[in-house]
N, C-alpha and C positions, 0 to 999 in steps of 0.2 A: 388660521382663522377658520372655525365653523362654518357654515352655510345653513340656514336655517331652509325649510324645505317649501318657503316663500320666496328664498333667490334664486329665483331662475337665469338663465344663462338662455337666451336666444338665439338661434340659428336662422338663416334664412334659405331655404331649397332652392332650386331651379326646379323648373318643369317636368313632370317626369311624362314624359312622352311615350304613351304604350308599354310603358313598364321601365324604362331609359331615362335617364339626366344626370344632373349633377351636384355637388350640395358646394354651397358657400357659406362659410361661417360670415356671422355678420358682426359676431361681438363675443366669439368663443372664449369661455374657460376652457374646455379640454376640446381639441382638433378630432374630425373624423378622422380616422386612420383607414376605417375602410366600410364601404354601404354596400349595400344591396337594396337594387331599385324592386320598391311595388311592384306584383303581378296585377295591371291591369284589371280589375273581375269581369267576366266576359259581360253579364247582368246590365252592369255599371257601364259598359261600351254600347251596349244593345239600345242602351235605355240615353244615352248620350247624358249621361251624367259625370260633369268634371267637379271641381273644386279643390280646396283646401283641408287637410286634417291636421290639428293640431292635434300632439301628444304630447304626455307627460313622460321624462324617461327618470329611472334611476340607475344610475352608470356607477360600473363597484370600481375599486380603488387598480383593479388590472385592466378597466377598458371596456370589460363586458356589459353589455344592455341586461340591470337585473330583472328592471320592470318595464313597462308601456304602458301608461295607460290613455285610451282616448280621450283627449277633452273635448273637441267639438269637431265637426266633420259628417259628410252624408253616410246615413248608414252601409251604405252599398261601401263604402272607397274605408271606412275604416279598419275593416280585420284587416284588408290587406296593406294598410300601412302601420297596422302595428305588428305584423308578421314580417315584415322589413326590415322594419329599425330592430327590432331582438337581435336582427342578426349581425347589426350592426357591430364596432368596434373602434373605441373613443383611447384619445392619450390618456397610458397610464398617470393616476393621481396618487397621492396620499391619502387622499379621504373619497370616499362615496359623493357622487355629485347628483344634484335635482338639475334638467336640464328640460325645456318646452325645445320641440320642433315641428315646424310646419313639411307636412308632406302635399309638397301641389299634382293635382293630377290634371291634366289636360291630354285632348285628343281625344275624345269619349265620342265626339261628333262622326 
C-alpha cells in the first residue's frame, strides 16, 4: 500500500538536554535505528530559548533521512534539528516513507 505524502507517521522525542536524549516511537512505521542528538545552538542557550521543532522527514526505502524539512519551531532551535535528523537512520522499507518528528530541546535556561 502507498502512503500518500499526507500520512504521516508520528514520533514522539524525549528531551534533548544540551545536545543528549532520547527518542520513543510513539506509533512508528519505521523504528530509529540510530540518531544523532541536536547541537544545542550556543544563541539559543544564551538567550534561554527552549521548545519544540517539528519536521517533516522523507526517509528512502534504505533508512537514509532524504529530506527535512522544518515545519514549525523557533528559529534559533531549527537548523539544528534538521542538521540532526539528516543524520539520522530509519528501518529499512520498501518504499519511501513521509514521516513528522518533534525534536524537543530543553535546558536553554
Amino acid at each position: 500500500m502507498a502512503f500518500s505524502r499526507r500520512s504521516f507517521t508520528h514520533f514522539l522525542l524525549g528531551s534533548f538536554l544540551f545536545g543528549t536524549g532520547s527518542a520513543f516511537a510513539a506509533s512508528a512505521h519505521r523504528a530509529v535505528i540510530s540518531k544523532v542528538p541536536p547541537i544545542y545552538p550556543e544563541l539559543a542557550r544564551r538567550m534561554h530559548v527552549s521548545g519544540t521543532v517539528v519536521l517533516h522527514l522523507v526517509v528512502a526505502p534504505d533508512g537514509s533521512v532524504s529530506d527535512a524539512k522544518v515545519e514549525s519551531g523557533h528559529a534559533l532551535l531549527g537548523p539544528a534539528a534538521q542538521e540532526a535528523v539528516k543524520r539520522w537512520k530509519f528501518e529499512p522499507s520498501s518504499e519511501t516513507s513521509d514521516l513528522t518528528v518533534d525534536v524537543n530541546f530543553s535546558g536553554g535556561n
